[in-house]
N, C-alpha and C positions, 0 to 999 in steps of 0.2 A: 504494500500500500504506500507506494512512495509519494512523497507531498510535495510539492515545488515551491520554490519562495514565491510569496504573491509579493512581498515589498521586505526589503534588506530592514525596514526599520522597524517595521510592526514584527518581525522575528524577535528583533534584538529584546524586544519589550517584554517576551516571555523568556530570557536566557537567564541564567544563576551563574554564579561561579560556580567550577567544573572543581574545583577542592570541597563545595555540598556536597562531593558526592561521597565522601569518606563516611557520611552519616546516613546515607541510603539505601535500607535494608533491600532485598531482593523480593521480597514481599510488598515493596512499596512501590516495585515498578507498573506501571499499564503498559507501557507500550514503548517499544526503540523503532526506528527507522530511519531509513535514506532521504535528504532532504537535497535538494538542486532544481537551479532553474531550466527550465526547457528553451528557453530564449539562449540558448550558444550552440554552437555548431557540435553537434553531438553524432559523428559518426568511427568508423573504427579508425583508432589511432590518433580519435580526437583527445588533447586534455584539458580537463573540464572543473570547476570548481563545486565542492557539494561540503554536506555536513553531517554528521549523525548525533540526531538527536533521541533523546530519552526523557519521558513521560512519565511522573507519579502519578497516583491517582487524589491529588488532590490541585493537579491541573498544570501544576507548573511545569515546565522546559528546559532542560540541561544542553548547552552544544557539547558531548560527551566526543567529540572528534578525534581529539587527540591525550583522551585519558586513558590511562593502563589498563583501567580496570575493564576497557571495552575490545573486543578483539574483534575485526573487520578479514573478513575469507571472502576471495571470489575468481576463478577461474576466466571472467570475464571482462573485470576489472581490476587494473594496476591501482597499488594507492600510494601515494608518499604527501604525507600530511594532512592537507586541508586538497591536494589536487588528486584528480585520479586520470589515467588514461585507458582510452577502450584498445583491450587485446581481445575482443571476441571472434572465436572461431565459429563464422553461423552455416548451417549446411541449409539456408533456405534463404531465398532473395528477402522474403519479408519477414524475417525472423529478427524483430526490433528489441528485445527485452534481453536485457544483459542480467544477472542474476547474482544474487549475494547473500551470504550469511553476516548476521552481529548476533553479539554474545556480552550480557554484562555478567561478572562474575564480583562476588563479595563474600569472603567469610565462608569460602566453598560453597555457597547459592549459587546458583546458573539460571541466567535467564537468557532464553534463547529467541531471536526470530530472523525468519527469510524475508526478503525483501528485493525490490528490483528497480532497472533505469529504463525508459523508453530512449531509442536510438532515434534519430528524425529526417538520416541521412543526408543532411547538410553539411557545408565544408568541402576540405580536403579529405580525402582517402587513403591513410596508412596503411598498408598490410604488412604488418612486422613480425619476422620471421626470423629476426636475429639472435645468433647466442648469448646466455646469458653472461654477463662479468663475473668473473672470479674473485672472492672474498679476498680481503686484504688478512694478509697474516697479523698475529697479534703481536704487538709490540712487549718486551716482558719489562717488569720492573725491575729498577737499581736495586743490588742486594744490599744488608748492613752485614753488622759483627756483631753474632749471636751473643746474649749478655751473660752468659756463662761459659763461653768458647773465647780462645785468642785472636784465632783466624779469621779475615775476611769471607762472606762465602760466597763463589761462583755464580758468575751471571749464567741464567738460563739461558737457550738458543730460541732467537726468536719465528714463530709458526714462517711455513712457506705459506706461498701466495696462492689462491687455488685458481686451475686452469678455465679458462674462459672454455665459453661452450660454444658449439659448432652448429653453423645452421644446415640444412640441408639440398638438396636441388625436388625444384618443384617446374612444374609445366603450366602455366597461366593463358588464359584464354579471353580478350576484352571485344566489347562491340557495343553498340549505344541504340536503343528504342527510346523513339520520341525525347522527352525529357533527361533522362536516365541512363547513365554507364553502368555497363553489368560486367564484372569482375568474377570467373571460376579458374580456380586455382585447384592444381592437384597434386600432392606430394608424391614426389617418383617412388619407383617400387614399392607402395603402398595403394589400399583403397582409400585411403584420405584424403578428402577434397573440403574447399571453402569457398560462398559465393558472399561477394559484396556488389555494393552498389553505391553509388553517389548520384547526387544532382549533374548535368551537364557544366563543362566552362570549370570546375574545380583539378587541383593538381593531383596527381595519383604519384605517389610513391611505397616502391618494395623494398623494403631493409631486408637484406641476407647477411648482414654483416655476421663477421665473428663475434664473438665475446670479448673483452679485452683482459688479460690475465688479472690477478689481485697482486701487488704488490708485498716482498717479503715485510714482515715483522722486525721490527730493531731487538738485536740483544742485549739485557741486560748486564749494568756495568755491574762490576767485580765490587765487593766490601772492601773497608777496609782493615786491617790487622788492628788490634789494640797496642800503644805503647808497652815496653816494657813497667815494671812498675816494681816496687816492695809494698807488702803488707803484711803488716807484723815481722814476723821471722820469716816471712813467704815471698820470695824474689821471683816474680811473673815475668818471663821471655817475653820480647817483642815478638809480636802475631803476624804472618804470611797476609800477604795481600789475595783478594781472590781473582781468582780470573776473569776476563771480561767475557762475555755468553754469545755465541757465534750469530752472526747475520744469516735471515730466511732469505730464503731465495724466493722470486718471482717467478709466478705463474704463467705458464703459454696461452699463448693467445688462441682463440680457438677459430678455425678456417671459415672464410664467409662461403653463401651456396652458390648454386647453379639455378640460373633462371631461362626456360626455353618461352619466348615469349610472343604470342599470336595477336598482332591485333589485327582486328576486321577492316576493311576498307573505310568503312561506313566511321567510324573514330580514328582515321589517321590524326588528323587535328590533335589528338592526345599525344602524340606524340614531344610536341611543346609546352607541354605541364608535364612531362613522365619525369621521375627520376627513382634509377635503381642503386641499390650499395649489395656491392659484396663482397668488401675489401676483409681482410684476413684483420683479427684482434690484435690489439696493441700487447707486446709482452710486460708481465707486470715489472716494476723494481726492485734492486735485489733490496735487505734493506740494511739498516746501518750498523755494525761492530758493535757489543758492548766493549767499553775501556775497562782497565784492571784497577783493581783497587791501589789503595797505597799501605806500605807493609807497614807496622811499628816503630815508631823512634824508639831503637834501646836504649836502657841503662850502659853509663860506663864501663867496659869489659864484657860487652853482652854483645850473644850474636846477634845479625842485625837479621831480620822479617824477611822472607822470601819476597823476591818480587813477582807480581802474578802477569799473564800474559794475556794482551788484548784478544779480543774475540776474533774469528778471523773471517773474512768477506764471505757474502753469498753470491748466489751467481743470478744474473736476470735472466729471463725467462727468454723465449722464442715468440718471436712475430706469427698468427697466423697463416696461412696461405688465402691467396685470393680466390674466390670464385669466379664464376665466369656466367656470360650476357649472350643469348643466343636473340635476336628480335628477326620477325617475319610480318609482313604485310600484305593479309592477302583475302580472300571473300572465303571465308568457311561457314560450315550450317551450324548456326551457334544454338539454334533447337537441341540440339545436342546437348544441349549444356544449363538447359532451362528445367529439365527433369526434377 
């Protein structure tokens, strides 16, 4: 039951602050959902502004958007923030309803509902088929000198970078009735197919791209040794410095697709709006050394702290390979492709 804004200010008038919600049992919710205007260009690979909000039953209005306690799933729609972009895979020209789960959780209560966006197929036309980026590795923390050890301890080695993902080769089919560009796509050696569509006069772009790798992790620097020292009767050695924790290596890039690409006669003209990518991922970077610690100042006639050895380089990752652009211009029976 998705609601649209009718006026940015008459929302605002029912919103709370999103830290009420620490005191909002799960018994006191009526109702969560998707809220966005229908006045923007809402077609696949469109991105779009929306909000989720949530409902007590004594009337008021939470933008729970970007609270923990709400969790946003959808197959259909990308989200990062307050923005979301359409990845919908639709296997039918008029298949407008992109599709979503929310979930408020509190105090192990779960409150769950479906919910969904109407597409209106205006705009441009993304069909985005590109691999995903590879997680950046984790950076570790500086180590100390344990409070009842001498010794500095050892920087950890920082995570590798994860491999970018690969997209694939598909076979694309376009041609235009009356108003309307029709888009079928079909993933090679597979039965997997996707039909889109736009308004006429809009740009159509295919991303094949690769994934671009994640970037290694820094290692963490080395402790340092404790001074030497006296206590009591107790003459404490100067402490070894620890070693600096090895640099992660970066992620490969992962290879862009193959696109074999048909268009009809009847939409040459698209051709001056098209644009395809299939350029291979960016390799991720390696990433930085942890440094060694610093050993102990001795006492007079004391041995002096070991000195600890910096971390040593990681390696950067590997470029993608590109894919590759087959295009044909020619009258095919695009019935075929209207099934």
């Amino acid at each position: 039951m998705s609601k649209y804004f009718l006026c940015a200010l008459s929302v605002s008038l029912f919103l709370l602050s999103c830290s009420n919600l620490k005191n909002i049992k799960v018994s006191q919710v009526e109702a969560i959902w998707f809220e966005y205007s229908p006045n923007q260009n809402l077609n696949n690979g469109s991105t779009f502004q929306g909000e989720i909000l949530l409902q007590t039953y004594d009337g008021k209005q939470h933008d729970v958007s970007k609270n923990n306690k709400i969790s946003f799933s959808s197959s259909d729609l990308r989200k990062s923030g307050n923005s979301y972009t359409i990845v919908k895979k639709s296997k039918a020209f008029n298949d407008d309803q992109c599709h979503l789960s929310l979930k408020y959780e509190n105090k192990g209560e779960v409150y769950s509902s479906k919910d969904s966006m109407q597409m209106n197929f205006r705009g441009d036309l993304a069909i985005l088929y590109n691999g995903a980026h590879g997680n950046n590795g984790k950076d570790q923390r500086n180590r100390t000198t344990p409070l009842l050890l001498r010794d500095g301890k050892n920087g950890e080695t920082g995570e590798n970078g994860g491999d970018g993902g690969a997209s694939k080769s598909y076979t694309a089919h376009v041609w235009t009735i009356e108003s309307m560009v029709y888009v079928h796509v079909k993933e090679n050696n597979s039965n997997n197919f996707m039909k889109y569509k736009m308004t006429i006069g809009n740009d159509l772009l295919f991303n094949l791209s690769g994934g671009n790798g994640g970037d290694g992790g820094d290692g963490g620097d080395g402790g340092n040794g404790k001074n030497g020292s006296i206590s009591g009767d107790k003459i404490k050695r100067a402490g070894d410095a620890g070693n600096g924790g090895n640099a992660g290596n970066g992620g490969n890039g992962g290879n862009g697709g193959n696109l074999s690409l048909f268009i009809h006669e009847n939409s040459s003209a698209i051709e001056n709006q098209l644009t395809i990518k299939t350029k291979g991922g960016h390799y991720g970077n390696r990433g930085e050394p942890g440094k060694r610690g610093v050993p102990g100042t001795p006492l007079s006639g004391q041995q002096a702290g070991r000195q600890g050895y910096p971390g040593s380089q990681g390696s950067a990752g590997y470029r993608g390979s590109d894919g590759s652009v087959q295009k044909y211009i020619q009258n095919f029976d695009f019935s075929a492709y209207t099934e």
